[in-house]
N, C-alpha and C positions, 0 to 999 in steps of 0.2 A: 515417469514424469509427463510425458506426453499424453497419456490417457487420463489426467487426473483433473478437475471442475475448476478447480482455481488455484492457480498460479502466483507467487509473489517472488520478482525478481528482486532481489534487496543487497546492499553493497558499500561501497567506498564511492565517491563520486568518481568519474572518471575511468570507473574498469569495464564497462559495456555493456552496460544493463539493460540500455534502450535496444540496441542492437541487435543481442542475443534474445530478449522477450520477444521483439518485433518477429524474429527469423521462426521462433517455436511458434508462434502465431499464426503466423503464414504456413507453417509446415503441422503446422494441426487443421488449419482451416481446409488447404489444399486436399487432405485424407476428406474431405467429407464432411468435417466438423462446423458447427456455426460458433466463433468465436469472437469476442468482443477481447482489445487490446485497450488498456487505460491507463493513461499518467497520470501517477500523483505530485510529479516531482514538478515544483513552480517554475524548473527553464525545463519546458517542454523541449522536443525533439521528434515526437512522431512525423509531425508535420517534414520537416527535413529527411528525415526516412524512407517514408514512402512518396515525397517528393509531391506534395497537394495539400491542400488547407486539411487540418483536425483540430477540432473544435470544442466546444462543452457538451454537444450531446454525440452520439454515436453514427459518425459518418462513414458510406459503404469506399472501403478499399478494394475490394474485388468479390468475387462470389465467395461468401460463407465468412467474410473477414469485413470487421467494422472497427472503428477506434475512435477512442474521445481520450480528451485531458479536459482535467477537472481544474477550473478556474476556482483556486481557493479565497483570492480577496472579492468575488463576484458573489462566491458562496457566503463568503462574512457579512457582506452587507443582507444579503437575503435573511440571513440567522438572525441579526439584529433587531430588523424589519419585522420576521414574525416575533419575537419576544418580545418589542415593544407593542403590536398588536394586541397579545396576549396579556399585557398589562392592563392595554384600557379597560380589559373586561375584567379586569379582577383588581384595581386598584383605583383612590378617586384620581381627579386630573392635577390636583395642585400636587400630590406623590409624585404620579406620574411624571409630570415639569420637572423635577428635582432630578428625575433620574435617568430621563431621555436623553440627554447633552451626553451623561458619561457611558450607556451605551452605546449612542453613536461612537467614539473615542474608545471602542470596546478594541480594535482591531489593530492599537497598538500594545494591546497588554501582553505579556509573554504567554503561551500555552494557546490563544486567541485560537489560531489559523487549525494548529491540532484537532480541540474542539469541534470545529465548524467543519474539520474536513473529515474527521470521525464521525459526527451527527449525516453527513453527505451522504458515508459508505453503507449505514447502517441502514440509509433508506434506500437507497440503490440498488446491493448488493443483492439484494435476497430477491429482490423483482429481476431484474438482471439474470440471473440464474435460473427464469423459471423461462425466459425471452433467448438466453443464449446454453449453446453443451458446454463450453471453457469460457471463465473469464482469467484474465493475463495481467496482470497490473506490473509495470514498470513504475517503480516505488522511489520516491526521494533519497536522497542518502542517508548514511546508516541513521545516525543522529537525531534525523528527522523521522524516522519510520521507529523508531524505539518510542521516539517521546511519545507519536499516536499509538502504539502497541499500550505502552503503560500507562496513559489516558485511559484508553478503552476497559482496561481493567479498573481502573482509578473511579471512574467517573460509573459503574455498575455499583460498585460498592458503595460511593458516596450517593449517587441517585436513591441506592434502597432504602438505606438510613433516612435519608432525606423524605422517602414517602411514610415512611413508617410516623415521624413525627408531624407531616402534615395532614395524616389519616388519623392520629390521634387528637389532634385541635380541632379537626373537623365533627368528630363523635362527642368532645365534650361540649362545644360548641352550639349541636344540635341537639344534643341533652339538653342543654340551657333554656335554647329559645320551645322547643316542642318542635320545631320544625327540619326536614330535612333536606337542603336544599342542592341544589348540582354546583360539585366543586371545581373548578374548572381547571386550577394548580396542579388539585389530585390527577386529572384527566390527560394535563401534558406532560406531568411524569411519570406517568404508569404509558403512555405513548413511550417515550424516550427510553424510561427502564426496559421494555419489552422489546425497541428494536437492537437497543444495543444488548440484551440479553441472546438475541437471534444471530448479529453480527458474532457476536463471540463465540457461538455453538458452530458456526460457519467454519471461524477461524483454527477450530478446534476439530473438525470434522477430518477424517480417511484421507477424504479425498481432496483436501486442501494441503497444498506444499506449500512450501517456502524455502526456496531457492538462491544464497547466497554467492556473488558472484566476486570473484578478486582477480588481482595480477599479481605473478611470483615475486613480491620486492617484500620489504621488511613493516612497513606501514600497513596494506593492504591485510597482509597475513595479520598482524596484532589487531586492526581491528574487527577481523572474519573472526578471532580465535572468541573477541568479546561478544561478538553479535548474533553467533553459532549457541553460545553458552547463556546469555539472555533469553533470547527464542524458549528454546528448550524451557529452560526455568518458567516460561509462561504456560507452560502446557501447547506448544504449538511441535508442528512437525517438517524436518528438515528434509526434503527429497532428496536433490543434489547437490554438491558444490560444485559452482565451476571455474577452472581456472583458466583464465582466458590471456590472447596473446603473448602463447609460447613461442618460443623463437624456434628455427627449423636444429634439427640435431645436428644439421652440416654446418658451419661458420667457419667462412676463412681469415676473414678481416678479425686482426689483433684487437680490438675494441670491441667488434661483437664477440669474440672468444674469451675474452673479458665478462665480456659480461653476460655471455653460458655459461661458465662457470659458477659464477654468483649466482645465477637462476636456478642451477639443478641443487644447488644448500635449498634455495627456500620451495624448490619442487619437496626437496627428502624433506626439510619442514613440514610439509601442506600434510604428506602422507602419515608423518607422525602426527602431527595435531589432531587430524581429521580421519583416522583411521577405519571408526566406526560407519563411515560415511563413503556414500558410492562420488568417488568423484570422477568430474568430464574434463576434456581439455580443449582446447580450443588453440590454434594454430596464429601465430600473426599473420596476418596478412601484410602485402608490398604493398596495397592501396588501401584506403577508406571505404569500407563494405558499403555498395550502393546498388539498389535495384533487386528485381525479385530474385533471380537467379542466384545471384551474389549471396542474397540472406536463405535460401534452402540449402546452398553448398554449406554454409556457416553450421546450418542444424544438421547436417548432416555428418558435420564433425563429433555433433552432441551422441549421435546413435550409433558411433563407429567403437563406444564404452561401456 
């Protein structure tokens, strides 16, 4: 997991995704490595992590180690912005008028934000990797990193379709007139089919994981059992699971004995569900993981499996 180009920590909100990507990050960076950390998730937390501003482009946390979160309603308006660009030049103005107002209004439609944060990745990602050795992405929850996962595929398929019938109007078109002119529609979906055909060959690649992270309760597990089994079904590849804030093997107190008990059902759970798969553990902590030290003892948990 640690040797591998890009990284996706993805999860149940709440089980320690920022934490644990931040710690691998730092503990990739520290070997040597030049590595870029990014949030997709809309309540960022890097900033609070490593305790300094991170921002939308990629700011230096220490030697070999950069991190950015990706402002998604920043990015919606820009998305808008060029595709109603992209209009004036391929449509007259009184169209245009008609249809300006509801793309502006675009960025309360449902799927909106996916879109716009998929079209983001597709242009980043593959630049990004030629600028950093790991990229790390600390990924919104489950629900949200499904919806863009089946976008990405959703929106290949429909883009192709979609050029296929615009390359055809364009041929009869210029049959018609004798002339054959530069089409400019064809132009930015054969743009967008190509990146997001690159993003997905990415996502599809060796050495791209995808790293599901939970805690031993009964939620967490049911939705790692769906989110494992999606993945997969997309042609993607699972590195590790990890199961984080385990409680220590010793408990005295009648309540945490209580409730180690309850935790080692859904530990023999984790191992039957996910058998096929290398799973790590992760320790609870007495405090709230803070500062560098803190986050390389945490990964150092990850490499002691």
């Amino acid at each position: 997991m640690f040797s591998s180009r890009l990284l996706l920590f993805c999860g149940k909100g709440g089980v320690g995704k920022t934490t644990l990507s931040s710690a691998v990050a730092l503990t990739v960076a520290r070997e040597g490595r030049r590595v870029l950390l990014i949030s997709t998730d809309p309540a960022h937390s890097l900033s609070d992590v490593f305790e300094r501003p991170v921002g939308r482009e990629p700011v230096e946390i220490e030697r070999n180690l950069h991190a950015c979160e990706l402002d998604t309603s920043l990015e919606l308006r820009e998305y808008v912005e060029e595709v109603i660009s992209t209009l004036k030049e391929t449509v007259n103005p009184e169209v245009l008028g008609r249809f300006e107002s509801l793309l502006r209004s675009a960025g309360s439609a449902p799927g909106a934000e996916e879109a716009v944060l998929l079209d983001s990745l597709s242009r980043r990602i593959p630049r990004l990797l030629e600028e950093f050795d790991c990229l790390i992405l600390d990924t919104a929850p489950t629900g949200h990193t499904l919806r863009l996962l089946r976008e990405a595929i959703r929106s290949g398929e429909w883009l192709e379709e979609l050029l296929k019938r615009r390359e055809k109007i364009y041929r009869l078109r210029s049959a018609a007139e004798g002339v054959r002119k530069e089409d400019r529609v064809i132009e930015v979906l054969r743009g967008r089919r190509n990146r997001l055909s690159r993003l997905l060959r990415i996502l599809s690649a060796k050495e791209t994981l995808f790293v599901p992270v939970l805690v031993p309760e009964r939620l967490p597990l049911l939705e790692t059992s769906r989110l494992v089994e999606e993945i997969e079904s997309m042609g993607f590849r699972i590195g590790a699971l990890i199961v984080n804030k385990v409680l220590p093997a010793q408990v005295r107190d009648t309540f945490l004995k209580l409730r180690k008990e309850q935790e080692e059902r859904y530990l023999e759970e984790v191992r039957r569900r996910f058998s096929r798969y290398r799973l790590l553990r992760v320790s609870l902590r007495a405090r709230d993981v803070s500062g560098a030290e803190e986050l390389l003892e945490l990964a150092r948990d990850l490499r002691e499996f």
